[in-house]
C-alpha positions in Angstrom: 6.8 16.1 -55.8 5.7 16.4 -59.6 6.6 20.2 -59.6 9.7 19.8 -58.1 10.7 16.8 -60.8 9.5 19.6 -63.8 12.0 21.7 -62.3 14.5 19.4 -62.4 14.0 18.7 -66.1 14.1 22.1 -66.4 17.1 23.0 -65.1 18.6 19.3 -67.0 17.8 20.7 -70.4 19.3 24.0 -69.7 22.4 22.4 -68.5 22.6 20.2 -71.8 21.1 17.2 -70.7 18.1 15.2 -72.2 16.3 13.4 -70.2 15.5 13.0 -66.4 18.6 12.1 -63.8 17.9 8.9 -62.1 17.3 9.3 -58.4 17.1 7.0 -55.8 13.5 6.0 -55.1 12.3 7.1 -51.7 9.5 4.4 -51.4 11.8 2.2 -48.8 13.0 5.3 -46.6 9.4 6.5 -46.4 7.9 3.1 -45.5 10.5 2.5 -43.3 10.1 5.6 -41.4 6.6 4.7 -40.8 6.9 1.8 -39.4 9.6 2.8 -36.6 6.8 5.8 -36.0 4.3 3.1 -35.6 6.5 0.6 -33.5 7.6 3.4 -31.1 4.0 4.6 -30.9 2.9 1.1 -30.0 5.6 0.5 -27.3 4.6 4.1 -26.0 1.3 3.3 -25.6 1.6 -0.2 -24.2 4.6 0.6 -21.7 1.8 3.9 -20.7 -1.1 1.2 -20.1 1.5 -1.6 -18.0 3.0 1.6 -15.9 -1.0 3.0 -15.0 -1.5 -0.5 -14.4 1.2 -0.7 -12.0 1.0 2.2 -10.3 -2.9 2.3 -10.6 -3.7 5.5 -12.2 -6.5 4.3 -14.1 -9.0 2.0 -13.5 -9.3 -0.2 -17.0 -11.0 -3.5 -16.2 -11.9 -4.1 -19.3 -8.6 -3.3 -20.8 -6.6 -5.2 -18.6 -8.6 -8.5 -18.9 -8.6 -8.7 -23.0 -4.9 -7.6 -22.8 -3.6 -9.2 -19.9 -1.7 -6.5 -18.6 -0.9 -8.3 -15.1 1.2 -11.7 -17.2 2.6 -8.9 -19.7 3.9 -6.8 -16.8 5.9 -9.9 -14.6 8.2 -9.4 -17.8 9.4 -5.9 -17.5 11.3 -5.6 -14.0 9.3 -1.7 -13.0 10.7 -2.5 -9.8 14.5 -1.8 -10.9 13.3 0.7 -13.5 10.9 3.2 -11.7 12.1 3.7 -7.7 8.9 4.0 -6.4 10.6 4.4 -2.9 10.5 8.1 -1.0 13.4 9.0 -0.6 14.7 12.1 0.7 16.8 14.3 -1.8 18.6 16.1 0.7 18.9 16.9 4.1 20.4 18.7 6.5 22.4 17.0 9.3 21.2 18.2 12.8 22.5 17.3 16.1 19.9 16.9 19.1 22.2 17.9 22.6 21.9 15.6 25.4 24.3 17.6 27.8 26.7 20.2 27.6 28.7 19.1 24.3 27.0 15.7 24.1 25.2 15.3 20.5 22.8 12.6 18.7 21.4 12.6 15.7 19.2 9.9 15.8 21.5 7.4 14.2 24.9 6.0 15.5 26.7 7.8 12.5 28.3 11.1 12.9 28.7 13.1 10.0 29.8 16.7 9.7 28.2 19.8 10.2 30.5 22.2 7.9 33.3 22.3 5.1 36.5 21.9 6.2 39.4 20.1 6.5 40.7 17.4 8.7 43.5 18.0 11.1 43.3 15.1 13.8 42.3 11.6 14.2 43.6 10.3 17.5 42.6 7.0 19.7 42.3 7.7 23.5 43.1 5.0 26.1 39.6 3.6 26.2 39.6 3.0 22.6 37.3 5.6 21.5 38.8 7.8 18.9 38.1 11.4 17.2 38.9 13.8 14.9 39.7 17.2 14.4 38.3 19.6 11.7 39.5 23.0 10.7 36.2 24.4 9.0 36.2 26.8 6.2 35.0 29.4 8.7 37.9 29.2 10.8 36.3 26.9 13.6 37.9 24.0 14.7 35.1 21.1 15.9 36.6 18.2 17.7 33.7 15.4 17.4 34.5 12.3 20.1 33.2 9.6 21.0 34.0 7.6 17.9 33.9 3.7 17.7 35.4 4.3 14.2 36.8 6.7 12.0 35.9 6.8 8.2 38.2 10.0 7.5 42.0 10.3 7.1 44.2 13.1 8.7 44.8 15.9 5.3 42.1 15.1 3.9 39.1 17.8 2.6 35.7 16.8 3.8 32.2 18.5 2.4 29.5 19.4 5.1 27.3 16.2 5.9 29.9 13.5 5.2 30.7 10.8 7.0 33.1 10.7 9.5 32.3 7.7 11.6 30.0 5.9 14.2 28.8 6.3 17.5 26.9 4.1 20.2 24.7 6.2 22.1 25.8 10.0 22.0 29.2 11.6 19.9 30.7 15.0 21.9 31.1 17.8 19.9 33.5 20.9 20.9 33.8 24.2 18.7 36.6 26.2 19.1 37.1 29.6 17.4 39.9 31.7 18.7 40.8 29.3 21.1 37.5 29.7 23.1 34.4 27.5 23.2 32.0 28.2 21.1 28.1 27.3 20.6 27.3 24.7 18.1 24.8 27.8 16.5 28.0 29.9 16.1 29.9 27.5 15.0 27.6 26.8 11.8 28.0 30.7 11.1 29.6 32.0 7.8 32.8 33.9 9.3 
């Protein structure tokens, strides 16, 4: 810092002045830097110790009696902040057949098995309704067997949506060409 305040004076004098410019002391910014380093540093270190804690990743008995991690940590909700639920990031929708177009997928919700769009949602007599997609690959799957529709006739649908519920089995039929089709083939880029 000295040299850099000679070369200030330097270049001053050359410029016609006498004397050294008044600058703003630095003093306050400095000390006030190192404090925020410090706090952060501090609520690092103590929010590490109440997570290991929590999730026991290290045993500190000692530790954890003088600070009383256990009170200290009944204050920070980990529970909302950290999921420490599996859950599962993605997954594929797969249909189990029962019979010859009759699908489950172990839950009563049907969801779809390919882009598309929809062109049908129609209620038959005994009040079970279904729908109608055009997939991206030019198959049209009919799923039945709906207690309830959550789609809307026009309207584009990504693979694994949802487009209703089921009780015990939802019928799928693929049609490409106008002729059945497996549900293999029917999952088939064109």
């Amino acid at each position: 810092m000295d040299e850099l305040r000679d070369v200030r004076k330097r270049i001053s004098k050359r410029r016609g002045g006498y004397g050294e410019e008044k600058h703003r002391p630095v003093f306050f910014f400095r000390f006030f830097y190192h404090v925020i380093m410090a706090a952060m540093c501090i609520c690092v270190l103590v929010l590490g110790l109440l997570v290991s804690n929590k999730l026991d990743l290290l045993d500190l008995p000692v530790l954890e009696k003088t600070l009383q991690l256990d009170d200290l940590s009944k204050w920070i909700p980990f529970e909302k902040w950290f999921s420490l639920k599996e859950e599962a990031v993605s997954t594929t929708t797969v249909y189990t057949p029962l019979e010859e177009n009759q699908y489950t997928n172990g839950t009563n919700i049907a969801y779809n098995v390919y882009h598309g769009v929809v062109l049908h949602v129609q209620t038959n007599k005994d009040n079970k309704q279904s729908v109608s997609i055009k997939q991206d690959n030019g198959v049209v799957a009919t799923y039945g067997n709906l207690d309830e529709v959550k789609v809307k006739k026009g309207e584009r649908i990504l693979k694994e949506k949802i487009l209703g519920t089921y009780t015990s089995y939802v019928t799928i039929d693929f049609l490409k060409d106008q002729k059945l089709i497996a549900y293999d083939e029917a999952l088939k880029e064109n």
